[in-house]
N, C-alpha and C positions, 0 to 999 in steps of 0.2 A: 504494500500500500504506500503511494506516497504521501508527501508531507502534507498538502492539500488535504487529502482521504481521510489522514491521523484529526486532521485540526474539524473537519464536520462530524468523524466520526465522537471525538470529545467535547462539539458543541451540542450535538445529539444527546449526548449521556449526560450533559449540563441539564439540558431545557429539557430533559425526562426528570431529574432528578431534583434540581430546583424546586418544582413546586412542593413535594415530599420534604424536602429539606426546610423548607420555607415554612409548612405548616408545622411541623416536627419545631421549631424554633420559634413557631409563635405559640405553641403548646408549652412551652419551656418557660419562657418570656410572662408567658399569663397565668401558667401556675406559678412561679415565683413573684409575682402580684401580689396572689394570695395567701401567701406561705410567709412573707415577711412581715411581722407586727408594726403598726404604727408607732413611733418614736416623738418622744413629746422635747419638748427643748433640754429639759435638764438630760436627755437618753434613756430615759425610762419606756418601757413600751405601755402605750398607751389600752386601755382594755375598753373596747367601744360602747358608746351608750346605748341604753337598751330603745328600743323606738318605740315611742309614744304616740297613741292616737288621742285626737281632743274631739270628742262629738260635739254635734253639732247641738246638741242639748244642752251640753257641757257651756261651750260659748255662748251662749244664750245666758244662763246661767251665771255667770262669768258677768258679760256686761251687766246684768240686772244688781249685782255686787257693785259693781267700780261703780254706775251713775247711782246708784243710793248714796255712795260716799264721795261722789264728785264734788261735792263745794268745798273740797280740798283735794288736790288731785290724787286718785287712787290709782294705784298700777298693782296688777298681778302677774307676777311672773309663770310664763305658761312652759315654758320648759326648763326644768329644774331637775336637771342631768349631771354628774361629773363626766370630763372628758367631750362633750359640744364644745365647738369655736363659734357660739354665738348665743345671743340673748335674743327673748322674743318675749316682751310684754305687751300686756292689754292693759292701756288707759283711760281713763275718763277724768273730764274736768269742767270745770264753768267759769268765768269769768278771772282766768289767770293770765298774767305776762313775765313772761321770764324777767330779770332783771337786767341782764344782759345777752350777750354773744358767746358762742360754744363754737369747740373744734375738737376734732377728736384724729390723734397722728395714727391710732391701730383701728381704730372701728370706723365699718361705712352706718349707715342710718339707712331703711326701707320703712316708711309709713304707709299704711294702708289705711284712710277713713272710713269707719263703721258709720255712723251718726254725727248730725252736727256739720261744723266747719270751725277751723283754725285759718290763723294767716302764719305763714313763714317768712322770715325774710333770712336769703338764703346768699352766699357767695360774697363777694366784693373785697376789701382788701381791712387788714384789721386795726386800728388804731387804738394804740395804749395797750392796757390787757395785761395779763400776766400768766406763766404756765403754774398750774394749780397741784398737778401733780408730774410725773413723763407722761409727755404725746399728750396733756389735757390741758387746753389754754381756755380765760373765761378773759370775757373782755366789754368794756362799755359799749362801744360801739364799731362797725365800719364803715369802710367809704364805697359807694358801688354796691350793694347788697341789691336784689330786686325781690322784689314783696311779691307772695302769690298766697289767694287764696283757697282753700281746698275744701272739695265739699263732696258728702257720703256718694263711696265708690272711686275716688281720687285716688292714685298712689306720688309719692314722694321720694327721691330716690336720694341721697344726700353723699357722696362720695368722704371718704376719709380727711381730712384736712380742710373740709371746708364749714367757715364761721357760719350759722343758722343758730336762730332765734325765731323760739313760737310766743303765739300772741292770740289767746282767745277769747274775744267779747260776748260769746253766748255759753254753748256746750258744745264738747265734743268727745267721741270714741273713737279711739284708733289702735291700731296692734302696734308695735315698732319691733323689726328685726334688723340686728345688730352684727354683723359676722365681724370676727374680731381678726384684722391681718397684720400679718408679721413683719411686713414692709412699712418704712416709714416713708411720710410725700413728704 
């Protein structure tokens, strides 16, 4: 055979075996997926949380709790897990205004309006202020913030690092989820 002959006959036996090899290696690749425990920062392996269903009776239930005690803002913590990277409370309030501006450098913000409306004013650039603890800055005011107001069935998306302040002149119910990240902006 010549050289030619050898080089299709070994690309033959490539593009036969390729795809075997290919699947044999994603077999591999995807059980060691599953086979490696998750590793928390300190290197400890993390033991995952158990998953929680919240019926729909349940949040019913839930909200009829926080606006009884809304004329001070009530929050429930709905998942109350060790080992989640995230917080997700149920709110209710009436006639409250933050006292200033928030920034958070490891958690994003997810508002979803149940009831009611809130006004946010969200973004713009921070003036004064002070970090209250790491990555948690509170602050009097900023410049460029734009005000919006949200009302039942709204979501609100808030990225990590950016100054928002809520303000609500009537009532309102909302969930807030929180995924807490490891990146600083």
């Amino acid at each position: 055979m010549n050289q030619s002959g050898l080089e299709n006959q070994g690309r033959r036996s490539f593009l036969r075996a390729a795809p075997v090899a290919a699947a044999a290696g994603f077999a591999l690749a995807d059980a060691s997926l599953f086979a490696s425990p998750a590793v928390g920062k300190n290197g400890m392996p993390l033991h995952p949380a158990k998953f929680q269903h919240i019926s729909a009776a349940q949040i019913e239930q839930d909200i009829k709790t926080t606006e009884t005690a809304a004329a001070n803002p009530s929050n429930i913590n709905l998942v109350d897990e060790k080992g989640v990277s995230f917080t997700m409370v149920l709110t209710s309030e009436k006639h409250t205004a933050a006292p200033g501006f928030e920034a958070h450098a490891h958690r994003d913000h997810i508002f979803q309006i149940l009831e009611g409306s809130t006004v946010y004013e969200v973004g713009g650039t921070p003036k004064g202020g002070h970090m209250i603890a790491p990555g948690e800055w509170r602050g009097p005011d900023v410049t460029g913030a734009m005000k919006i107001t949200l009302h039942k069935g709204d979501r609100l998306v808030i990225p990590r690092g950016t100054p928002h302040k809520r303000t609500t002149p009537g009532s309102v119910t909302f969930t807030l989820i929180s995924p807490e990240c490891n990146e600083i902006v």
